[in-house]
N, C-alpha and C positions, 0 to 999 in steps of 0.2 A: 516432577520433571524439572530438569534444570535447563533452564535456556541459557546458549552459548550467544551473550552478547552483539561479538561479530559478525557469526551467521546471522542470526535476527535483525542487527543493524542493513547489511548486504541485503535481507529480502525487504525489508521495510524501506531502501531505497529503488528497488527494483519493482517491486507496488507500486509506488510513486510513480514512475517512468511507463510503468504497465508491460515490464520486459517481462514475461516468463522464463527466461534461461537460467535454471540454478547453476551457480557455478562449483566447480569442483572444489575441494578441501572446505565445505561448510557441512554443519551441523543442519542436518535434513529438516527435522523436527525444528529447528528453531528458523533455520531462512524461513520456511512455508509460514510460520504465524508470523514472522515479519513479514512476512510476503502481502496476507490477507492483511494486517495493518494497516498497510503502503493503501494496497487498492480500497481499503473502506474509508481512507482519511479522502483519498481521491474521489469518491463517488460523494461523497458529503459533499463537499467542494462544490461539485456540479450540480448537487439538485438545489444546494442553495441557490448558486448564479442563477438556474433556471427560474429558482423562485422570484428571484428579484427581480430579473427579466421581466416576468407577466406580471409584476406589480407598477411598473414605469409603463406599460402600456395603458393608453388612455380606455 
């Protein structure tokens, strides 16, 4: 499979933001695994923070 750049870029910014709305003129297949990108680089984010959090608790 060939991922279309663009698409992929557009869903890997909309991960990020955590918008679900694919928009129109994008390659399907490639928004969606930018898509999940976006949201997996996002969820890493957060369970670090959270990690760090209960480590600065006394």
């Amino acid at each position: 499979m060939k991922v279309d750049k663009k698409s992929w870029q557009e869903g890997y910014e909309a991960g990020l933001r955590q918008q679900e709305a694919e928009p129109e003129n994008t390659e399907v297949l490639s928004w969606h695994a930018g898509f999940l990108e976006g949201q997996a680089e996002v969820e890493t984010k957060i369970k670090t923070h959270r990690e760090q959090l209960r480590r600065k608790k006394p």
